[in-house]
Every structure is written in C-alpha cells, then in structure tokens.
Backbone bond lengths (Angstrom), bond angles and torsions (degrees), N, CA, C in turn:
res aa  C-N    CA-C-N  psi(-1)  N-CA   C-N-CA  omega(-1)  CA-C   N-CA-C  phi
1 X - - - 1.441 - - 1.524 109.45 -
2 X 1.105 115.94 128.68 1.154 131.75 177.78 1.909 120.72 -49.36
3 X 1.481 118.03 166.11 1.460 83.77 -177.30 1.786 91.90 -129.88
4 X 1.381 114.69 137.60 0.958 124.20 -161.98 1.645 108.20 -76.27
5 X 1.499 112.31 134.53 1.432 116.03 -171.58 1.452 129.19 -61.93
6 X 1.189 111.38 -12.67 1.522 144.91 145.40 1.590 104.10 -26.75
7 X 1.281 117.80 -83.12 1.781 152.14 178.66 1.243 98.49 -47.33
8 X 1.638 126.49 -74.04 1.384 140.53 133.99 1.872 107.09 9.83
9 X 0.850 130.20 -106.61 1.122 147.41 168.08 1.541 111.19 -19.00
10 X 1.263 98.79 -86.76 1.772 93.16 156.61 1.598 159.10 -37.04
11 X 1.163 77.37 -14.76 1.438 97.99 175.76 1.568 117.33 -98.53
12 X 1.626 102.85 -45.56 1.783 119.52 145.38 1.544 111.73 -19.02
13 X 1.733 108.37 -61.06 1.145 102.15 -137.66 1.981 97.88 -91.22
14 X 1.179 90.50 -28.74 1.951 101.34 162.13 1.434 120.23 -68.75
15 X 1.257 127.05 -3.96 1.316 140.18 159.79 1.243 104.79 -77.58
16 X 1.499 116.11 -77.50 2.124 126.87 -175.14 1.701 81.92 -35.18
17 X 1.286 123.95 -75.11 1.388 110.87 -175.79 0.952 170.22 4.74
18 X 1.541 101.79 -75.10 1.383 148.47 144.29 2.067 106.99 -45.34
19 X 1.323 97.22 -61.27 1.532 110.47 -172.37 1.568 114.70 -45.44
20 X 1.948 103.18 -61.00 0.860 121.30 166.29 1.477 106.76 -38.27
21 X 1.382 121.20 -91.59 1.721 120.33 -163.85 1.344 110.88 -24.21
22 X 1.422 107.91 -54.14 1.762 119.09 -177.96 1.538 117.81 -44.82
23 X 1.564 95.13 -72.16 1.352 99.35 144.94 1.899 132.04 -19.38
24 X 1.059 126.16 -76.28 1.101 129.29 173.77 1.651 138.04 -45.62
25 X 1.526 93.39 -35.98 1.068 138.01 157.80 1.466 126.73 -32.58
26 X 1.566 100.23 -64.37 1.459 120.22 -165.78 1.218 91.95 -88.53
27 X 1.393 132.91 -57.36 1.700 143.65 179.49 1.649 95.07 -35.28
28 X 1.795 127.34 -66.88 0.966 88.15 171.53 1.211 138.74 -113.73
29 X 1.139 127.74 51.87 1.359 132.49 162.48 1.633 109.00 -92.98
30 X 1.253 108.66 -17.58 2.032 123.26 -173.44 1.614 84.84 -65.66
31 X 1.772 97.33 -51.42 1.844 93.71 -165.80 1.444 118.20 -65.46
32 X 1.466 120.22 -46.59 1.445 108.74 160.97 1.496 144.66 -25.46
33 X 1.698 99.17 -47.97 1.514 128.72 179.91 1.452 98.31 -66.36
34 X 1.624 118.93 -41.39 1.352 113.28 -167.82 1.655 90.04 -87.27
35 X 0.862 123.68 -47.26 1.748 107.28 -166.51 1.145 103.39 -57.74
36 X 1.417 135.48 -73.64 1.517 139.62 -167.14 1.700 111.05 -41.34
37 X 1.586 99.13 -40.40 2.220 97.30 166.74 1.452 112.84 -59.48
38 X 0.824 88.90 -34.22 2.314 96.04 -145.73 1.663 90.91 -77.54
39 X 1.423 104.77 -54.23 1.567 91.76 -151.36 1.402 113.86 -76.24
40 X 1.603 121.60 -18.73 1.321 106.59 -164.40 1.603 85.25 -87.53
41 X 1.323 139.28 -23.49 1.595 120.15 163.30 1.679 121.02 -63.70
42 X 0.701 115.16 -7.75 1.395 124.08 168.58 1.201 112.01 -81.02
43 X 1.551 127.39 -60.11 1.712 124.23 154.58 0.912 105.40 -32.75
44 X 1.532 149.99 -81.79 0.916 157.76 -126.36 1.549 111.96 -79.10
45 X 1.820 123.71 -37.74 1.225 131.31 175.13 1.421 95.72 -78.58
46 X 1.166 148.85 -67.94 1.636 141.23 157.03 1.315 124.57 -38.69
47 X 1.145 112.16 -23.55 1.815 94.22 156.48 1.868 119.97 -90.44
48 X 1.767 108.46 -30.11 1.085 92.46 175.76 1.637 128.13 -130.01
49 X 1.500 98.02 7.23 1.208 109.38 175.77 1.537 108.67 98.29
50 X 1.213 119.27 1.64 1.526 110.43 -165.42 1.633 85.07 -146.33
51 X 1.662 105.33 141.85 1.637 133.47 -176.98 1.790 110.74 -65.13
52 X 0.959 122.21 92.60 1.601 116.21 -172.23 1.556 103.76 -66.86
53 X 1.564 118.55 139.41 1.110 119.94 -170.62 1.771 110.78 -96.60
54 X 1.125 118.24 90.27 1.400 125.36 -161.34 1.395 97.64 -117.79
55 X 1.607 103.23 133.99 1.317 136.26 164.50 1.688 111.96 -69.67
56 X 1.626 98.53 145.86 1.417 82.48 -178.38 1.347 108.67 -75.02
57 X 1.510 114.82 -49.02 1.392 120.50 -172.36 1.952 109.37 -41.86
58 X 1.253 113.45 -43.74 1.149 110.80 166.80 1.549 131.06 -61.19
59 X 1.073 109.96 -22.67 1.740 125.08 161.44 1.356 105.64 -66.66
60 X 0.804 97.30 -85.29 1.605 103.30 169.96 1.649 124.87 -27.14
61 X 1.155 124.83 -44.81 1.649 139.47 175.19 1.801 90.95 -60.64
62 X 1.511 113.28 -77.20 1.208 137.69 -151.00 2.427 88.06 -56.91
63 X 1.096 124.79 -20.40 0.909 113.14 158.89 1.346 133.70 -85.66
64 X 0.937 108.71 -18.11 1.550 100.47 169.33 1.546 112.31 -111.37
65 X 1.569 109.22 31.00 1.479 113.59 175.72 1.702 90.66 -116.19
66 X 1.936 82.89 139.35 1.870 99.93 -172.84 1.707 106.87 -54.37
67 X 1.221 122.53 -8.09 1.367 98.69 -154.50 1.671 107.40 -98.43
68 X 1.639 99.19 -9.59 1.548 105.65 -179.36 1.692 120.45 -60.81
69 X 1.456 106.80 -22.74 1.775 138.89 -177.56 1.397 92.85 -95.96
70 X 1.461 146.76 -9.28 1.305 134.88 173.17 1.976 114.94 -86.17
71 X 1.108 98.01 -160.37 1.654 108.07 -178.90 1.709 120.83 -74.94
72 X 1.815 85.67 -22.28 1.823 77.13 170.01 1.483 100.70 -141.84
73 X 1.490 120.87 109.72 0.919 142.00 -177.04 1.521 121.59 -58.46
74 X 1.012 116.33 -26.55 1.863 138.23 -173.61 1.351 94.93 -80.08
75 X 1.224 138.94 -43.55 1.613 133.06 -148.11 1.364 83.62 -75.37
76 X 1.463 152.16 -45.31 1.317 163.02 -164.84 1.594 93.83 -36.04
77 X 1.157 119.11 -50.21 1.326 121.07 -143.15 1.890 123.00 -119.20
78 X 0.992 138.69 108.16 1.367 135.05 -135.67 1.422 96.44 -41.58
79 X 1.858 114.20 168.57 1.369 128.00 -162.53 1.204 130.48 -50.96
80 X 1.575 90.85 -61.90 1.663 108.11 161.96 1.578 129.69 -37.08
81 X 1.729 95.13 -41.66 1.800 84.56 -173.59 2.059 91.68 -91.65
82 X 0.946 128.90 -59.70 1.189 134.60 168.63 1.768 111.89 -18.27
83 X 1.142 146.41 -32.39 1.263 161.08 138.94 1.453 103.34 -31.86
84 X 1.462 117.85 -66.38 1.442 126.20 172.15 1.893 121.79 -55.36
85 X 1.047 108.62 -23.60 1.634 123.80 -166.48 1.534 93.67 -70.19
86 X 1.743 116.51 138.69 1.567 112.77 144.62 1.526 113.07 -64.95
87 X 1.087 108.40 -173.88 1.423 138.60 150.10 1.172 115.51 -51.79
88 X 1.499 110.31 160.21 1.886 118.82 -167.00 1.240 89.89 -69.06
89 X 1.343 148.48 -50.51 1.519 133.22 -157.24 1.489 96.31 -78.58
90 X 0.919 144.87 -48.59 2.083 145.76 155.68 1.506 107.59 -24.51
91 X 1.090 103.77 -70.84 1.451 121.52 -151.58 1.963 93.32 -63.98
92 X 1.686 113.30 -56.34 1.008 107.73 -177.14 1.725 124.31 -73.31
93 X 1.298 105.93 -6.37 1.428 118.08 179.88 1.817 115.26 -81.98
94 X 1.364 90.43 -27.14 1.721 96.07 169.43 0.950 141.91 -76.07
95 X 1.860 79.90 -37.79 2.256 93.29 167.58 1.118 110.39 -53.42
96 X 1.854 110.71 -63.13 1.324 109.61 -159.91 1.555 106.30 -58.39
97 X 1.531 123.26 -41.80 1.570 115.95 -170.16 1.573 109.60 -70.98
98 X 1.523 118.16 6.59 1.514 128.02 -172.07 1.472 70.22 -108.27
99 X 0.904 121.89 -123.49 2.017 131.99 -167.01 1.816 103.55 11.40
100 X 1.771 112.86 -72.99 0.908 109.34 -168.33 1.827 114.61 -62.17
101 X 1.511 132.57 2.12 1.184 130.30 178.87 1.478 100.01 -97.44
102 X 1.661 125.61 -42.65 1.067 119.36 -152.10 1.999 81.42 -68.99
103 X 1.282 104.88 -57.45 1.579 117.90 -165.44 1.879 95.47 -41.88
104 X 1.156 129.81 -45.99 1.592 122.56 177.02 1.335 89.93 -52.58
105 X 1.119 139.59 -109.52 1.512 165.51 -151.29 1.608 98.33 -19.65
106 X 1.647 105.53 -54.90 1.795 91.51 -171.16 1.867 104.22 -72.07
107 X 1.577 99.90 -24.34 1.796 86.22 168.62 0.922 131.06 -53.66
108 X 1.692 119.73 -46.55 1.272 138.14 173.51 1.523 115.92 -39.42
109 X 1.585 121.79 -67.64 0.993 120.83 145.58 1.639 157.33 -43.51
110 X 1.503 83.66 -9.24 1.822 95.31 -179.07 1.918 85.60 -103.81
111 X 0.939 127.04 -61.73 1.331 133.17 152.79 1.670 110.31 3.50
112 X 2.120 112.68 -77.05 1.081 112.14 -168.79 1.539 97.72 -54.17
113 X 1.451 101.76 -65.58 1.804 107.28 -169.34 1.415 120.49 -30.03
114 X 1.299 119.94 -32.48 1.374 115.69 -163.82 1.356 98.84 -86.12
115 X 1.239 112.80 -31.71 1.961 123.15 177.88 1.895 110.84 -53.53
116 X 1.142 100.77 -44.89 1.719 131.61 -169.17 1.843 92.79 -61.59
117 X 1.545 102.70 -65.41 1.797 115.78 -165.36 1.738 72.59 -64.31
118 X 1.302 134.78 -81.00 1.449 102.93 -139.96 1.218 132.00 -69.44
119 X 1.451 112.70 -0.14 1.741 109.82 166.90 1.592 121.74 -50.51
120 X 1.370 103.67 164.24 1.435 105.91 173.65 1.952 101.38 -92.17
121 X 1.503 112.51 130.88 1.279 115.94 166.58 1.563 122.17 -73.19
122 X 1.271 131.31 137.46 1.300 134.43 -171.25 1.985 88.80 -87.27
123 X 1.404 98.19 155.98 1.830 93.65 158.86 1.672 88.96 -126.78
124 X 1.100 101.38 150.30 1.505 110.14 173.28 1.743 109.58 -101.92
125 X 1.110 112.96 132.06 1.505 114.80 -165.27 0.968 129.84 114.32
126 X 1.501 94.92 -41.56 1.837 118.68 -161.69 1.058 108.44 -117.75
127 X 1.911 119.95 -154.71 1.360 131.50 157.57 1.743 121.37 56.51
128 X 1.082 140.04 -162.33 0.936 148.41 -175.17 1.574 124.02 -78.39
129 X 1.408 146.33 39.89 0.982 113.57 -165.30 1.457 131.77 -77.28
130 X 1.417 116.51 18.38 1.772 109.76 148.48 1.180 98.91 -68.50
131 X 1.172 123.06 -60.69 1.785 107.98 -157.03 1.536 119.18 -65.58
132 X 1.437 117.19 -13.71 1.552 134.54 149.81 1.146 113.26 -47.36
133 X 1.465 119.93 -64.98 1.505 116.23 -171.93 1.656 113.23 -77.88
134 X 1.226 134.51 8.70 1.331 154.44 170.29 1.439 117.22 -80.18
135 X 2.068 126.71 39.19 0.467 140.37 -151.49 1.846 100.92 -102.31
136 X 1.452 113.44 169.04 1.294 107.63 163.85 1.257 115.49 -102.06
137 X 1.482 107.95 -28.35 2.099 107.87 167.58 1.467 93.15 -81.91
138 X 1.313 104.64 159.38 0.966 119.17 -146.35 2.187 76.66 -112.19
139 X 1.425 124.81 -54.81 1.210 115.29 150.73 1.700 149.03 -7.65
140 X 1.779 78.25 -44.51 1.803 88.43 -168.25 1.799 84.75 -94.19
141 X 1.897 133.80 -43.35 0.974 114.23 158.55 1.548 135.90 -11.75
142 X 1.450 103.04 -74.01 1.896 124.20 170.63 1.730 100.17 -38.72
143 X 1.270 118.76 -36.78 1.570 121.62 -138.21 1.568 77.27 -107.61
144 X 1.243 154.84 -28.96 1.478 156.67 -169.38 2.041 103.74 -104.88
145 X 1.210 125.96 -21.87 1.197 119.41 177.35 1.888 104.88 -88.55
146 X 1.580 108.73 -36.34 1.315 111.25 167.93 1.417 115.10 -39.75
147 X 1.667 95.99 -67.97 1.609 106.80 -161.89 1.817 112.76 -60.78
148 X 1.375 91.05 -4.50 1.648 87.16 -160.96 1.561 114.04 -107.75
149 X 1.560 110.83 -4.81 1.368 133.32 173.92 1.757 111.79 -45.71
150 X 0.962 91.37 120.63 1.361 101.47 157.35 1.581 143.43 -43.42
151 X 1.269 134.78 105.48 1.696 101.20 -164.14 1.588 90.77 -82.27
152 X 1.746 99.39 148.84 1.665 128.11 159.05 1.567 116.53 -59.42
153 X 1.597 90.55 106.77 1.840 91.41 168.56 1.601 121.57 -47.39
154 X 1.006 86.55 148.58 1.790 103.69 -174.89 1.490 103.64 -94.92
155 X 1.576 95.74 127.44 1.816 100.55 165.87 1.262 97.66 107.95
C-alpha cells in the first residue's frame, strides 16, 4: 500500500524537527564547552600575564563544582591553572567584560549581515535597470547605469 503524501509530509516535517532540536542542542552545548575553556584562560592571561594550560574536561568539572560560585573562584580548578586565577572580584570582572565583548562583536556582525540580506541586488544583464539607476547617491546611480548598459551590436 502506497503511503499517502499526507504521512509523507509528516513525517518530513518530524524529521526538520527532530534535526533542528539536535541541531540546537549541539550549538549549545559547543558554546558551553567553549565558554567554560576560554574564559577562565583569559582571567588567567589578564590577571597574570601567562596562558593557563586548562583541560577542557577540567573546565568543565570546575563548573559544576560549588566552589567556582564561592569566594575563591581559582580553587575550582586544578593547581597549576588556579595559581594563575585573580580573585572573585578579577576573575568575575573578566568574564563578564569577556561575555559583554564577545556578545558586542557577534551583534556587530549579525547587525552587518542583516544590513547586507536587506539590500536590493542589482542583476547585471537583466532586471530593471531604471529602477537601478533610481538611486539616492548619485555614485551608486553612475555605478547602476554602467552595469546596466547594453552592449553595441557589432557590424
């Protein structure tokens, strides 16, 4: 028996689904893995000038251990890098001024992109070129009557 495109469809659409969540999923659990590495080496090169050599798995442990949320944030994390760590007012002043830069930067960039998608695309060859040369710079005009020229028959 055949399977009705109905079923078909549905089953499509519980797949995209499925994918998606997974998807979402991994994106953020990738970001966790990357936050919990990065930043306490980042404290650590700003508090002491030198790159702490941290494991992820140990990043990772040292976050879900109570003492990283206590008064001394470094003990969380094996000796060596913990030696390197400021103090809770250091340590927590970096994340956040690390978070709030990374968080500018992907705006910035989600920002440009969205600027980029909403322009109108020129086609060269094709398309409209009155509504090309219907510019408000008077530049991008010049730059839309060029592209939109006709080539001169030959002969």
């Amino acid at each position: 028996m055949a399977t009705s495109s109905y079923a078909r469809d549905r089953a499509a659409q519980q797949e995209l689904a499925i994918a998606i969540v997974l998807g979402t999923g991994l994106v953020l659990a990738s970001a966790v893995i990357a936050i919990a590495w990065s930043l306490p080496m980042i404290a650590a090169w700003v508090h002491s000038g030198r790159v702490a050599h941290l494991g992820v798995l140990d990043a990772l442990k040292a976050l879900v251990n109570g003492r990283l949320y206590g008064g001394e944030p470094a003990s969380a994390y094996p000796a060596a890098t913990g030696r390197l760590l400021p103090g809770a007012w250091g340590f927590w002043s970096v994340i956040a001024l690390s978070l709030i830069g990374v968080t500018a930067g992907l705006g910035a960039i989600g920002r440009r992109a969205e600027i980029a998608m909403s322009r109108r695309r020129r086609i060269v060859g094709g398309g409209s070129c009155a509504a090309a040369a219907r510019t408000s710079s008077a530049a991008t005009a010049r730059s839309a009557r060029w592209s939109c020229r006709r080539p001169r028959p030959s002969g």
